[in-house]
MDTraj code that builds the backbone (N, CA, C; nanometers):
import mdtraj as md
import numpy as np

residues = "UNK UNK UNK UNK UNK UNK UNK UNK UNK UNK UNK UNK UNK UNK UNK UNK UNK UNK UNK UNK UNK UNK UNK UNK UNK UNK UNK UNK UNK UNK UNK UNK UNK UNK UNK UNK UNK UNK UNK UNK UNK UNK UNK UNK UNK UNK UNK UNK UNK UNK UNK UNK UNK UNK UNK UNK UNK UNK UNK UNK UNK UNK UNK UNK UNK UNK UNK UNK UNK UNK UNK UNK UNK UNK UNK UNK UNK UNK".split()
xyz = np.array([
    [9.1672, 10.7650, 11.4833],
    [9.0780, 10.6889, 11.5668],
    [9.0910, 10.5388, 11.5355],
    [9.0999, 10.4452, 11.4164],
    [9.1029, 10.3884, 11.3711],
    [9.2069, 10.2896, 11.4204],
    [9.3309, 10.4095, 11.4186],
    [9.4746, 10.2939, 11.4502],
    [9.4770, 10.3266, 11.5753],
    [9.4347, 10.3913, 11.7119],
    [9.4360, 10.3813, 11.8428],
    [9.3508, 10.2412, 11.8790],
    [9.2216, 10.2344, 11.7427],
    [9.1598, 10.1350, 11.8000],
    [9.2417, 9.9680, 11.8106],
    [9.2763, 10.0147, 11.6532],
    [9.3497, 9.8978, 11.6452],
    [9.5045, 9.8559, 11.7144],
    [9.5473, 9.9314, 11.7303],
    [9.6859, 9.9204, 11.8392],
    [9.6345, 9.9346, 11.9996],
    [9.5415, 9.9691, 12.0219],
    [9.4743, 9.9162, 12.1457],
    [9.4025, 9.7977, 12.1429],
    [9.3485, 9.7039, 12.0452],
    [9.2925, 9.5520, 12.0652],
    [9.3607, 9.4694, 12.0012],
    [9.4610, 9.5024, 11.9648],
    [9.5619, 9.3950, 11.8462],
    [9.6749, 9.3781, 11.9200],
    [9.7365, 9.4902, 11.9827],
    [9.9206, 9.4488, 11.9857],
    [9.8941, 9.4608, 12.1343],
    [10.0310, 9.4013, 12.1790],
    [10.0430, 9.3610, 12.2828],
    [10.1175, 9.4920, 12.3420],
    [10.0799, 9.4882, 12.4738],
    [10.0870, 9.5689, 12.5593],
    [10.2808, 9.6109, 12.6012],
    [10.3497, 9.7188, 12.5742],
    [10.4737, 9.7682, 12.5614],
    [10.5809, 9.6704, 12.4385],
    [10.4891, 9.6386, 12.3427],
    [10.5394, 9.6091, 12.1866],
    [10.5575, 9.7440, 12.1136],
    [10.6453, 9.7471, 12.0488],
    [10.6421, 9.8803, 11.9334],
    [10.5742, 9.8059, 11.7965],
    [10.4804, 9.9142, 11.7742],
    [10.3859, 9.9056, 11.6401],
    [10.4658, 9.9660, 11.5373],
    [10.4291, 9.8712, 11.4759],
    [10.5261, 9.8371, 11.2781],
    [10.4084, 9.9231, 11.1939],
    [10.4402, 10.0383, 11.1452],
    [10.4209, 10.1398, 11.0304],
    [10.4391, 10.0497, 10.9032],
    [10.3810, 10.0214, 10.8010],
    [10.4050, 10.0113, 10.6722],
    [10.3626, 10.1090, 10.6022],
    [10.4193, 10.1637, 10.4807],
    [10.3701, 10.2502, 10.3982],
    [10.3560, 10.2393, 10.2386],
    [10.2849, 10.2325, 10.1797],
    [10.2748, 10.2044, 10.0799],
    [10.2228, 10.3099, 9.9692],
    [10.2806, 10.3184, 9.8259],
    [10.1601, 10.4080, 9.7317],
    [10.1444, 10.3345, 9.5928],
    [10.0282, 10.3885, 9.5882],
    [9.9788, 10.2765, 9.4852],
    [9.9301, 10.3341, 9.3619],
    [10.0177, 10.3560, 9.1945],
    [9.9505, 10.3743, 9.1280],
    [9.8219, 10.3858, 9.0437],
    [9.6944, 10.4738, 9.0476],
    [9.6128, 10.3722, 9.0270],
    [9.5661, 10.4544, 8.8858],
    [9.5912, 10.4167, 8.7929],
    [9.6313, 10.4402, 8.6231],
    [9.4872, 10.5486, 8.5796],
    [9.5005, 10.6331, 8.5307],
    [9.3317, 10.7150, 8.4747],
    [9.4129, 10.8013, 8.3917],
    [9.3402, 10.8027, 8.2752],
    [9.3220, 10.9188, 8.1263],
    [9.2194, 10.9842, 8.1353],
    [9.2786, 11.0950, 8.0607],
    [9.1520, 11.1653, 8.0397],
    [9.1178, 11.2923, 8.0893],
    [9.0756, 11.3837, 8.0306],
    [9.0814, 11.5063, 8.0773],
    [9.0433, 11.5896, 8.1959],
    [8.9219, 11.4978, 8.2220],
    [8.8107, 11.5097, 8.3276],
    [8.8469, 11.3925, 8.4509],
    [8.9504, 11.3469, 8.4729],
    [9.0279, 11.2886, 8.5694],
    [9.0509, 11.3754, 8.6563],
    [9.0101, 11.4056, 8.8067],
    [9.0922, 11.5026, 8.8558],
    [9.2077, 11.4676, 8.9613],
    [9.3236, 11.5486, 8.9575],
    [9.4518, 11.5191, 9.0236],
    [9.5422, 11.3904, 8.9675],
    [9.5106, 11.3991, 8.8518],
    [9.5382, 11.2745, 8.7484],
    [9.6958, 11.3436, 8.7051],
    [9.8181, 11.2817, 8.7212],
    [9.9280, 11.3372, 8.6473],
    [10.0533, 11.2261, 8.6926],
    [10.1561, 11.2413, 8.6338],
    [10.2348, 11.1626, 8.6039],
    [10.3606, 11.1233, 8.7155],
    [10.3506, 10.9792, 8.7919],
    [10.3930, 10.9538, 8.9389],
    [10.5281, 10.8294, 8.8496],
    [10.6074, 10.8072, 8.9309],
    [10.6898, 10.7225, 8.9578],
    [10.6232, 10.5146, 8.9778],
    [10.5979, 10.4714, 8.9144],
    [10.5504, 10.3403, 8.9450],
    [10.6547, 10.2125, 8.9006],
    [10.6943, 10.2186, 9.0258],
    [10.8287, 10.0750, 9.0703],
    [10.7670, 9.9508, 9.0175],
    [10.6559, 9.9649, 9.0472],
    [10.6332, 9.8019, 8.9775],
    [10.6030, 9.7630, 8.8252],
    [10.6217, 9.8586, 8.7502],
    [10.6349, 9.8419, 8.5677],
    [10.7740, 9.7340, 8.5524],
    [10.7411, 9.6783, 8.4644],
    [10.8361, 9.5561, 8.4087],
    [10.8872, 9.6738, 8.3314],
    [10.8126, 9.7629, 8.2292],
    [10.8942, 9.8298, 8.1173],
    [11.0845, 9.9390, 8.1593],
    [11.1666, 9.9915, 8.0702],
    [11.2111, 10.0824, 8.1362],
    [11.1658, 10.2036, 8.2145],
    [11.1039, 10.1992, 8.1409],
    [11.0194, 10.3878, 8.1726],
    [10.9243, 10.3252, 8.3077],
    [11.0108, 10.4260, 8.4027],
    [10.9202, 10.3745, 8.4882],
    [10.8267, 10.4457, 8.5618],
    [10.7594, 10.5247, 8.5226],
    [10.6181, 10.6085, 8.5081],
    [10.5278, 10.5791, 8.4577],
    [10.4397, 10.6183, 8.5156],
    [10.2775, 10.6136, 8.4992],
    [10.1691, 10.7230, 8.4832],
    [10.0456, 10.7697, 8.4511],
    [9.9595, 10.8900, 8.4565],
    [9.8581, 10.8252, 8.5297],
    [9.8083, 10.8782, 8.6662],
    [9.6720, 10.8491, 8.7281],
    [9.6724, 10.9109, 8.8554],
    [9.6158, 10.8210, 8.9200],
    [9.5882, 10.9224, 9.1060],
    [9.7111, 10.8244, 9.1854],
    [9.7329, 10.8540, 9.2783],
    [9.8651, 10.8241, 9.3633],
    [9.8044, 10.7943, 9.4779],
    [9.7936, 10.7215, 9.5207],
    [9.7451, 10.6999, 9.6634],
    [9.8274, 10.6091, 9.7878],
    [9.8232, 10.6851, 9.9133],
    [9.9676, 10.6481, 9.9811],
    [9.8594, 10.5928, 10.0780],
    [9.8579, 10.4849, 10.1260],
    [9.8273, 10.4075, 10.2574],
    [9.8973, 10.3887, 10.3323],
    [9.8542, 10.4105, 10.4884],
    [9.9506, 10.3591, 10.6218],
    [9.8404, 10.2124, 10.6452],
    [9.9238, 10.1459, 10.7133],
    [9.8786, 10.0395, 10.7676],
    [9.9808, 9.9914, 10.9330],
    [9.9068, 9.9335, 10.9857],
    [9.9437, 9.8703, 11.1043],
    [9.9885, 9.7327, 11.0819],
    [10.0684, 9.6767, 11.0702],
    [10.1084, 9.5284, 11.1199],
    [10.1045, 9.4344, 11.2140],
    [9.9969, 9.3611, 11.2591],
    [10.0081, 9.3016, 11.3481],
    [10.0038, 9.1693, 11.3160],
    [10.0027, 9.0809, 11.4707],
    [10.0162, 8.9233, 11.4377],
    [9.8739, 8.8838, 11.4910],
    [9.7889, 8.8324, 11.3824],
    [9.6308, 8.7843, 11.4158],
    [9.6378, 8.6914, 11.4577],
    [9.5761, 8.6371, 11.5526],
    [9.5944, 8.4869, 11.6051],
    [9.5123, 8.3381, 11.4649],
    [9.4486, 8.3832, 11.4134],
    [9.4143, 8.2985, 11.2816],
    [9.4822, 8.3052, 11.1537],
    [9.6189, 8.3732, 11.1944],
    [9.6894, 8.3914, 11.0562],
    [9.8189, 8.3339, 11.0940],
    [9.8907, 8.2897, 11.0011],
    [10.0452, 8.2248, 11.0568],
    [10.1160, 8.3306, 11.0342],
    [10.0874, 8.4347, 10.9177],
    [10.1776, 8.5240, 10.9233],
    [10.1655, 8.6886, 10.9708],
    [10.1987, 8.7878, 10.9672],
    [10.1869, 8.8968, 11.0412],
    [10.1038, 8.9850, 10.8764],
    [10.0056, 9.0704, 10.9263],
    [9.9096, 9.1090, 10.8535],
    [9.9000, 9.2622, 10.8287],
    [9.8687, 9.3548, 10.7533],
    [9.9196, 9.4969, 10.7508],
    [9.7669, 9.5221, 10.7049],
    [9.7040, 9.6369, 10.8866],
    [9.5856, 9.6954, 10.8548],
    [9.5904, 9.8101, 10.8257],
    [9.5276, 9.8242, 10.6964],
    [9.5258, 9.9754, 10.6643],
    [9.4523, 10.0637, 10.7364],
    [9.4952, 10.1998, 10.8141],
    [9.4483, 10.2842, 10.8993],
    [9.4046, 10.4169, 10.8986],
    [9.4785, 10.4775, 10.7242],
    [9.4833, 10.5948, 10.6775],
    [9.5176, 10.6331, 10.5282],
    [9.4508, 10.6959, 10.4728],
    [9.4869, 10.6976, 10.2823],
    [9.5280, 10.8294, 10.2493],
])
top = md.Topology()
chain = top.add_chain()
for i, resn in enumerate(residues, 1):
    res = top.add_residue(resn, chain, resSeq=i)
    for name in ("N", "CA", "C"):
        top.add_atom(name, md.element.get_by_symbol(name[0]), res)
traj = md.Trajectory(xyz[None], top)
């Protein structure tokens, strides 16, 4: 519902809408963590490039806001 709304008042009419996707480590210990276990995280400086926590994948919409110079990514779904 969310991204019909927003690709119906944002983008222009026979434009193709830009998907971004993203996932986002988000770090938790502990026993009583639930769905807490060990993901892939690209953005560690270290070698090891893993992490332990919840994983969370966002879609977003990209559009061009007229108060922004550059093109903006609304998140639509987690």
């Amino acid at each position: 519902m969310v991204a019909r709304l927003v690709v119906a008042l944002l983008m222009p009419a026979g434009q193709p809408v830009a998907v971004a996707i993203d996932d986002t480590l988000f770090r938790r210990r502990g026993k009583k963590v639930w769905a807490a276990s060990w993901f892939h995280d690209g953005s560690v400086q270290d070698r090891h490039k893993t992490g332990r926590g919840n994983n969370w994948v966002i879609a977003a919409i990209v559009a061009d806001l007229p108060f922004c110079s550059r093109p903006v990514a609304l998140p639509v779904l987690t």
